[in-house]
C-alpha positions in Angstrom: 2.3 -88.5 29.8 4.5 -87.7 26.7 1.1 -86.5 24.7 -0.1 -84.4 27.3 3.2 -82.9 27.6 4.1 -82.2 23.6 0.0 -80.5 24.1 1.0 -77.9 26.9 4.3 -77.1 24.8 2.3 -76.7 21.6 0.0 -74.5 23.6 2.3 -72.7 24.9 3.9 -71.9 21.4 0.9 -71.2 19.9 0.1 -68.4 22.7 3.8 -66.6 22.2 3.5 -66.5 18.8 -0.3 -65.3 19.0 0.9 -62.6 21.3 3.6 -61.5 19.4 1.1 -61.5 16.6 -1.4 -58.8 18.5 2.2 -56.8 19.5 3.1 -56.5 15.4 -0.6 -55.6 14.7 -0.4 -52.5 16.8 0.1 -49.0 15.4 3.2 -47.7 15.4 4.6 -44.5 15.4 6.1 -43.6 11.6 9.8 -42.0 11.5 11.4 -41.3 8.5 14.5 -39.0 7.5 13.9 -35.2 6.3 15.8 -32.4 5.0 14.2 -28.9 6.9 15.2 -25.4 5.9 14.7 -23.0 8.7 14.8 -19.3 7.8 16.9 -16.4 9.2 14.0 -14.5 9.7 11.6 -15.5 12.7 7.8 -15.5 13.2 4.9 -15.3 16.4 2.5 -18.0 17.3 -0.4 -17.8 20.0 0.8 -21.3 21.9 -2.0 -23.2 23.0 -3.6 -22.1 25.9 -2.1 -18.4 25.7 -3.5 -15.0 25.6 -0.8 -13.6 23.7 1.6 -14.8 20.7 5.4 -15.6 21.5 8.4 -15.5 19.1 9.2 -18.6 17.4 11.3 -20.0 14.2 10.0 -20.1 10.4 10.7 -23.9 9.2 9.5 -25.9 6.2 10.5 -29.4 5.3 12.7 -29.2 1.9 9.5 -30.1 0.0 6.7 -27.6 0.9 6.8 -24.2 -0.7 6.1 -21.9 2.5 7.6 -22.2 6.0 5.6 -22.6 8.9 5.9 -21.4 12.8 7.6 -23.3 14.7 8.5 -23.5 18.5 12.5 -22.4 19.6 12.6 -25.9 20.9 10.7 -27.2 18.1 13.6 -29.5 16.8 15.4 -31.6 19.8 18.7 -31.1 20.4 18.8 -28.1 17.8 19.8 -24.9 19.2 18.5 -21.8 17.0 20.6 -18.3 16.6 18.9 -15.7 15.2 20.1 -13.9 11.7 21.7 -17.0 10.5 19.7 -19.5 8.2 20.0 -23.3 8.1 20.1 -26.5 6.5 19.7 -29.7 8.5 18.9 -33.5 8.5 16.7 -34.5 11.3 14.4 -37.0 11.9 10.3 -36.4 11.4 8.2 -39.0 13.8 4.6 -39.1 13.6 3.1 -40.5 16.5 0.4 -42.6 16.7 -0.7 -41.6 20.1 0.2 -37.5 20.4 -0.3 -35.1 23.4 -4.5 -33.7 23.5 -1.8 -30.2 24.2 0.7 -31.0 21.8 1.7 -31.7 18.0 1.3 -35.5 16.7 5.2 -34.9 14.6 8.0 -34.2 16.8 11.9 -33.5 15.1 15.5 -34.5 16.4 18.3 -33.2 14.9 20.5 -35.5 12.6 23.3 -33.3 11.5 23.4 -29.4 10.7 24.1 -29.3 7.1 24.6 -25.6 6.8 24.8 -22.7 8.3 24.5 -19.2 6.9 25.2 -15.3 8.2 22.4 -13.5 6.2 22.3 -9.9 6.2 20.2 -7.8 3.6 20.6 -4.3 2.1 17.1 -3.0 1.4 15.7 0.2 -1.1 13.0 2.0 -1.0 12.5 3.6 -4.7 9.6 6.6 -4.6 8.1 7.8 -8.2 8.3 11.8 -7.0 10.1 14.5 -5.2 11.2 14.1 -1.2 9.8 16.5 0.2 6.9 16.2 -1.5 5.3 19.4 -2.0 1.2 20.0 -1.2 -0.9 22.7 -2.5 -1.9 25.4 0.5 -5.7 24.2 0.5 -4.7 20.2 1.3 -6.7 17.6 -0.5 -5.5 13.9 -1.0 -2.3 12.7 -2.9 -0.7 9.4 -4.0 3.0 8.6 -4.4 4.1 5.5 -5.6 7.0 3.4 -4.2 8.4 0.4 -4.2 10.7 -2.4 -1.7 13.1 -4.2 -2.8 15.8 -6.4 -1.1 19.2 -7.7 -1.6 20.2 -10.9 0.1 23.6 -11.8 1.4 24.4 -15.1 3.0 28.4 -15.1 4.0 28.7 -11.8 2.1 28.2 -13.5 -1.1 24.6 -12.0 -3.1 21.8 -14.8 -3.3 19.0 -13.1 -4.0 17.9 -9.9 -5.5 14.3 -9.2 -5.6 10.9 -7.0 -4.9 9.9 -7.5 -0.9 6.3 -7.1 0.9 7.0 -4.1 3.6 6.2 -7.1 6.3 8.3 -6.6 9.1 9.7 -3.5 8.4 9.3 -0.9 11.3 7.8 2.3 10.6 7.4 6.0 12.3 4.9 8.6 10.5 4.7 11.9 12.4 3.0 15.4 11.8 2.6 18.4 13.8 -0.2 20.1 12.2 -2.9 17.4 11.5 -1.5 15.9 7.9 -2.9 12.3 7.3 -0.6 9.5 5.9 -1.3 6.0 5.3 0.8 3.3 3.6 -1.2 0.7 1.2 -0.8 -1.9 -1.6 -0.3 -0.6 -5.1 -1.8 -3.2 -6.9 -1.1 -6.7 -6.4 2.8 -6.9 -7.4 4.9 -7.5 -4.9 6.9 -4.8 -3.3 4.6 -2.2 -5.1 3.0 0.3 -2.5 2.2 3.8 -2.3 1.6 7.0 0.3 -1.5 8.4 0.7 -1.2 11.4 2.3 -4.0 13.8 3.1 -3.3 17.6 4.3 -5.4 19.7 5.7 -7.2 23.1 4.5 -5.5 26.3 4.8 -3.3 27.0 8.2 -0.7 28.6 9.6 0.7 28.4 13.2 3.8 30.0 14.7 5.7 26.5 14.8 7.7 25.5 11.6 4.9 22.5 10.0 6.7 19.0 10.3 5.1 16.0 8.3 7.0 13.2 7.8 6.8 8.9 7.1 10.2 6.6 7.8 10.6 3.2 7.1 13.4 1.3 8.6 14.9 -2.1 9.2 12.9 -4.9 11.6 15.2 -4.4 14.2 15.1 -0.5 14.5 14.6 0.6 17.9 12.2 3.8 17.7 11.2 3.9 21.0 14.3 4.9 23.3 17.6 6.5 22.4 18.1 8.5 19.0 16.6 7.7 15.5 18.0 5.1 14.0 19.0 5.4 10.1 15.8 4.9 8.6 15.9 2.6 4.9 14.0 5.8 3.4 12.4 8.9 4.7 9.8 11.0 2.7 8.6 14.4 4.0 5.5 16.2 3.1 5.3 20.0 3.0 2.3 22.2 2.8 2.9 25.6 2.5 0.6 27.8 5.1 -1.8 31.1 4.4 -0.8 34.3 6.2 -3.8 35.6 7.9 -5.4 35.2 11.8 -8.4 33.6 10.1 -6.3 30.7 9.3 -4.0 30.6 12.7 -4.5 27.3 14.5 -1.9 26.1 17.2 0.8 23.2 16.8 -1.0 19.2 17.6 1.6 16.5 17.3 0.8 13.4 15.7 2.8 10.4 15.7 2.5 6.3 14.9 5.1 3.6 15.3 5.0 -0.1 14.4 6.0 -2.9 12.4 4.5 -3.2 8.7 1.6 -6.3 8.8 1.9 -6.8 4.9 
């Protein structure tokens, strides 16, 4: 009676400890501790499902080089305010078994480490005259420019350096048909250049306006009056008496926010 009793005990062991066993062998999700930097500045993503991108926050863990998209609520328990960059400790878990809809690393915040007011003071340096004078027959013309930045976090100067246009706003506008496009000078950063195009000889009753401003990312140049722009070049060309050059006054305008 004893043996058969000591057996069912020692089977009984043997089954706890194998299930315990299987429970250790099963993956598990990996969380570790990680310093993340999340930028002032904030960036779009399409979300998945979605016809159309959303606004969202610029992170990076402290050891990658470039910060990544990620969702307002990205962080748990973090809440973001724009203009204002961070430092924080929060905790990275991988999971083993993520949503088919959703990311397989989900953050909580830790603690906020810092927090930073960053305003910036930006120039916009052109190599020629403002307004930049065309010949009367038109034809094509480059003027050089660059972007820089200065950096303020507190009101105390970090950073000091050449920007891409990206994100700046712009508003290019012509009454008479002038062309004017914006490209890369090169592949420095911060180095750009007008390209302007007028148009042959003309002259119309109206007074020519031909103009390109670039302003800050948060310029509103849709409603109200113009806000200060960062730098704004005019273009003149001078017009040719005579009815076989008359034509009448076509405005021409184009707002937006700089891609690159």
């Amino acid at each position: 009676m004893k043996t058969k009793r000591l057996l069912g005990l020692l089977l009984l062991i043997l089954s706890i400890t194998g299930f315990v066993a299987c429970s250790d062998d099963e993956p598990q999700d990996k969380v570790k501790t990680v310093k993340m930097l999340i930028s002032d500045k904030t960036g779009t993503y399409q979300p998945w499902g979605s016809d159309s991108p959303i606004d969202c926050m610029l992170a990076k863990e402290e050891s990658e080089s470039d910060y990544k998209t990620l969702d307002f609520q990205g962080i748990t328990d973090f809440v973001y305010e724009k203009g204002y960059e961070y430092a924080l400790w929060v905790e990275k878990r991988t999971l083993v078994d993520p949503p088919a809809d959703g990311s397989s690393i989900v953050y909580k915040l830790i603690d906020v480490i810092s927090k930073a007011k960053v305003e910036y003071e930006y120039t916009i340096k052109v190599d020629g005259p403002n307004p930049f004078i065309l010949s009367p027959e038109g034809g094509e013309y480059e003027i050089p420019f660059t972007c820089k930045a200065k950096k303020f976090a507190e009101g105390g100067l970090v950073e000091d350096r050449y920007i891409p246009l990206k994100g700046l706003r712009y508003n290019m506008g012509t009454n008479y048909g002038g062309l004017t496009r914006v490209v890369k000078d090169g592949e420095k950063v911060g180095f750009y250049k007008f390209v302007i195009e007028g148009i042959p000889r003309f002259n119309m009753k109206a007074a020519p306006v031909w103009y390109c401003g670039i302003y800050t990312p948060d310029a509103d140049l849709l409603f109200g009056p113009e806000p200060e722009p960062i730098y704004k070049q005019l273009f003149e060309q001078p017009q040719t008496e005579g009815e076989d050059y008359f034509m009448y006054s076509v405005v021409f305008m184009s707002t937006g926010t700089f891609a690159e």
